[in-house]
N, C-alpha and C positions, 0 to 999 in steps of 0.2 A: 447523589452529589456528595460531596468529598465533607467529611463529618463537619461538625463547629463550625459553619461559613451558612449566613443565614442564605446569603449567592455567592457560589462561589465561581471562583475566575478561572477562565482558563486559557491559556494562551496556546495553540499549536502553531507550532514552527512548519514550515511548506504546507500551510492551509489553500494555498491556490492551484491546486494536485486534484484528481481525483479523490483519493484518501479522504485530503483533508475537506473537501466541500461536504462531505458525505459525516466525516467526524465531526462536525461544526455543526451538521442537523443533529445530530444524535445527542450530541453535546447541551443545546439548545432545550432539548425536549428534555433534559433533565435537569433545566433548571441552571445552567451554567451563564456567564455574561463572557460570552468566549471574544477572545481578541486571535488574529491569525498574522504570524511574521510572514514576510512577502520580498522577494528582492526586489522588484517593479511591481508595476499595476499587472492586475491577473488578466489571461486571457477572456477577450472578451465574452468567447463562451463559457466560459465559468463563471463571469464575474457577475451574473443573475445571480447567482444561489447562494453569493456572500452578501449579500445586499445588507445584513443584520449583522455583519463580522467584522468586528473594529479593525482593521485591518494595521500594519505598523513595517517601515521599512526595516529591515535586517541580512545578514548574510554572515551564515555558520563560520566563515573564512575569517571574520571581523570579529576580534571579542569583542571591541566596545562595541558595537551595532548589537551584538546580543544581550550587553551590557542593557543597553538603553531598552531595549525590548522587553527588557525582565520589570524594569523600572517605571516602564509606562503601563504595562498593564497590569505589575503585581498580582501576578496570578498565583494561584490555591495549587495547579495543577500544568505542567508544563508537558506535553506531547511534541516528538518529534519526528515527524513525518518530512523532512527534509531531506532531499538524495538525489544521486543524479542515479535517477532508476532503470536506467538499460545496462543489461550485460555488455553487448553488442557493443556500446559507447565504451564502456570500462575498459576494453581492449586498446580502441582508438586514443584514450588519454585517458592512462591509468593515472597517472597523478592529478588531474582535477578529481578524479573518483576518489583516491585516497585522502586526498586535502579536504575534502567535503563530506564522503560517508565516514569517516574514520576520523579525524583527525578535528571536526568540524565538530560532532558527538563531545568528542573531549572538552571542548571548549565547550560547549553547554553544561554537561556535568558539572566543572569548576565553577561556571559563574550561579551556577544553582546552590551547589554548596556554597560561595561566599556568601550569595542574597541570604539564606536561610539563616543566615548567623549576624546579616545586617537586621534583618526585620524581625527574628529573635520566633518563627515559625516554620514547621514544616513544609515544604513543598514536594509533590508526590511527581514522580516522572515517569513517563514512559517512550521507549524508544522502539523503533517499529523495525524488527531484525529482519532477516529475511530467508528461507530454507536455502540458500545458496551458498549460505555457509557452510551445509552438508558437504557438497562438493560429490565427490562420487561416495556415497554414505557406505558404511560398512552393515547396515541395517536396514531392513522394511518392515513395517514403518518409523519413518523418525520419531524421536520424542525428546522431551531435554534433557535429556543424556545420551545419547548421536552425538560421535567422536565429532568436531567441527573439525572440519578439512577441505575448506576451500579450492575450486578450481580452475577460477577467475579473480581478476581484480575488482569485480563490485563483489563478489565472494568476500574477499579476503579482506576489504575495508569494512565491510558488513559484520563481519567476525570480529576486528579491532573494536568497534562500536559495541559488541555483545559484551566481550571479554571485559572492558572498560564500567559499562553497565552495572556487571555483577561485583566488578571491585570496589565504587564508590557504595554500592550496597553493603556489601560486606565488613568493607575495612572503613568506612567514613559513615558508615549509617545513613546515609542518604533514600529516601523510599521510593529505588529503583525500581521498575520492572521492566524488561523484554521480551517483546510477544515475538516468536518465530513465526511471521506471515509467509504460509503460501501462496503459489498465485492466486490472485485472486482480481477481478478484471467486473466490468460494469457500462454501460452509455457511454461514459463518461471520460473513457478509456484513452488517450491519444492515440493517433492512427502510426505511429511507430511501433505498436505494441503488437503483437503478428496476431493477436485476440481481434483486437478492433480494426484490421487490417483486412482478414477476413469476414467481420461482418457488412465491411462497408463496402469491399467487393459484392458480395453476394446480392447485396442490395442493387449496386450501381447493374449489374448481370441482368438481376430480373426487371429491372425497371429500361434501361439503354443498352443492353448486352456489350457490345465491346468486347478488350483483352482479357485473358482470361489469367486467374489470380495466379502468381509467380509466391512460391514458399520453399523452402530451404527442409528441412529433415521431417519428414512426413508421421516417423514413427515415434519421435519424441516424446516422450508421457510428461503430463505435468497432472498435477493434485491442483485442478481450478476451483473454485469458490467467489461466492459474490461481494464485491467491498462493502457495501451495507452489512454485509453479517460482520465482516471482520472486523471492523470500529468499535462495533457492538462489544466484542470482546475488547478493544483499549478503554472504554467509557467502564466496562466493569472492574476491568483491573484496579483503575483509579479508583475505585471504590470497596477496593479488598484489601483487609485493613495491613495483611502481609505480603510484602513486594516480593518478587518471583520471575522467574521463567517461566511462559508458556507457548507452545508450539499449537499456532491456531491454523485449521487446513481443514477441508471439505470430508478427507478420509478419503476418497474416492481418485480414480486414475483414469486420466484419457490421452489420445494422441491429437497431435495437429492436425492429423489426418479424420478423427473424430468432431472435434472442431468445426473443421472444414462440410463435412458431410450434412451436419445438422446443420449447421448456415447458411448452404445453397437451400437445402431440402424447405426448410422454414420460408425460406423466400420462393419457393415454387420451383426449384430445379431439383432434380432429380440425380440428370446424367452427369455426375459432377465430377467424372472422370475427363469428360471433355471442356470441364472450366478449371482446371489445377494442371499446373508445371511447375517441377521443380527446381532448381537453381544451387547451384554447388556454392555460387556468393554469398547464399546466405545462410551455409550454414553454420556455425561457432566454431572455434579452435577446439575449444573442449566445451561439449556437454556434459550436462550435469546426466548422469546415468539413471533412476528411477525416485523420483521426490512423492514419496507419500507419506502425509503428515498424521502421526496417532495423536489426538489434539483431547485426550482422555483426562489430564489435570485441566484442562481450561473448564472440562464439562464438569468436574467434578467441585474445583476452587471456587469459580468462577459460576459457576451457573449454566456457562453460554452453550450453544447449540446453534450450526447454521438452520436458516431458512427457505434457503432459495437453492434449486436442487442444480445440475449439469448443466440439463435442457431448459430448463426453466431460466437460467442466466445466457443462453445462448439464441434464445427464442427471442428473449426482452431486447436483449444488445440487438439483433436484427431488425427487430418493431421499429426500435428507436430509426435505426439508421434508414430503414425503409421510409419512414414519416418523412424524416431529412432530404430522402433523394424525391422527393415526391413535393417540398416543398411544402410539408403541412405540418403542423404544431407538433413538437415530441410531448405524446403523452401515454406514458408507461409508468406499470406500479415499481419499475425497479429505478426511477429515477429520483431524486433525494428529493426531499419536503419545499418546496420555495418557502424561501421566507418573506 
């Protein structure tokens, strides 16, 4: 917990996200009285797991609504997990992506910097980057120094928000940090996400068979990792007493098509040449070319080290979903603490 604060407060911004239900426990068990900004009421299936999360209307777009969100729950510690987080969408309307990941960030920043100088106390931040600001990286593996070179619009707002991050640190002292999140994916996941897309096929496959799952670039690699680990590393940040960059990622590489194989396989399929079709719809203007995150300062700053291996998040997210199609209580160790 964040020094001199007998409870200290925390406030994240898009607490009703995967991320953030899962940063709200981690947060909790360290003794936090965490409040979550929200633009409406959270989906009903999340809205279990905030049950202990003071919850508070706001919208990055609105400085006074972030105004008032700083104000009501005068936090120690402000985390922003707010974003419109598909790539895929950033194309369809890059400027909501940029008004929001970028532009939205700013406006946090400064209304943190003014609080800090109205209530005459530090406030520690953290902003939740994302390796797609690598773009096509000129290095394997990344680390925080990988030239940022975007090659997308949630890239390229994502990078406005890094760059920003590190100037109010720098130049206004503000106790920034930016953690580079790789993918990283859970339960929890929404089914736009081609992670939970394919677990929930594979489920719906072994339990009702049906069409068979429809995906876009097969050989795709991504650096997955579990969002429980990943928060883990924002809860330490906040508690490191010098702000920084850190690029936090499993290390490790797989493809969609790796994905896919263990998802059917876990659910009892096997021939899982005969449950995948590809689709040229779905697949990106530009992919990002090979994202593997060397996440060597977070283990050394920080402490952190994931927990939850490839298979072991790709098994859990299927449990889940299997429980789901099956009509029976989701109960897995990768899902967050009820409160």
């Amino acid at each position: 917990m964040t020094p001199g604060a007998e409870r200290a407060r925390a406030l994240v911004l898009g607490v009703a996200g995967q991320d953030g239900v899962y940063l709200a426990a981690a947060l909790r068990r360290r003794g936090y009285s965490v409040f979550g900004m929200v633009q409406t009421d959270p989906d009903p299936a999340l809205a279990t797991w905030l049950s202990q999360t003071q919850l508070v209307i706001g919208d990055l777009q609105d400085a006074d609504s972030v105004t008032a969100a700083l104000a009501t729950a005068d936090p120690d510690v402000v985390i922003n997990l707010a974003a419109l987080s598909s790539v895929a969408a950033s194309w369809a309307d890059p400027e909501s992506s940029a008004a929001v990941n970028a532009f939205g960030v700013l406006t946090v920043l400064e209304r943190i910097r003014r609080r800090q100088d109205d209530v005459g106390r530090q406030i520690r931040f953290i902003q939740a980057s994302s390796a797609e600001i690598f773009g096509n990286p000129t290095e394997v593996p990344q680390c925080e120094t990988t030239p940022i070179a975007p090659r997308n619009p949630y890239g390229a707002a994502k990078a406005f928000a890094h760059e920003m991050t590190g100037m109010y640190r720098s130049a206004l002292g503000v106790h920034a940090s930016s953690l580079v999140l790789f993918n990283h994916e859970s339960p929890l996941r929404p089914e736009s996400f081609v992670t939970r897309k394919i677990t929930k096929a594979a489920a719906r496959i072994a339990t009702t068979g049906g069409s068979p799952l429809v995906l876009g670039n097969l050989e795709a690699s991504r650096d997955w990792g579990f969002a429980g680990d990943y928060v883990e590393a924002m809860a330490l940040a906040l508690e490191c007493e010098t702000p920084g960059d850190y690029v936090v990622a499993s290390g490790s590489q797989h493809t969609v098509r790796d994905f896919a194989v263990r998802a059917l396989s876990r659910a009892g399929i096997e021939d899982w040449q005969r449950w995948v079709q590809t689709d040229e719809s779905f697949m990106r203007p530009t992919d990002a070319a090979v994202l593997l995150g060397d996440s060597t300062k977070a283990k050394l700053d920080l402490g952190w080290l994931t927990k939850v291996s490839f298979e072991e998040l790709v098994d859990g997210m299927v449990d889940v979903d299997l429980d789901l199609a099956r009509g029976l209580p989701m109960s897995n160790a990768l899902l967050p603490t009820l409160e």
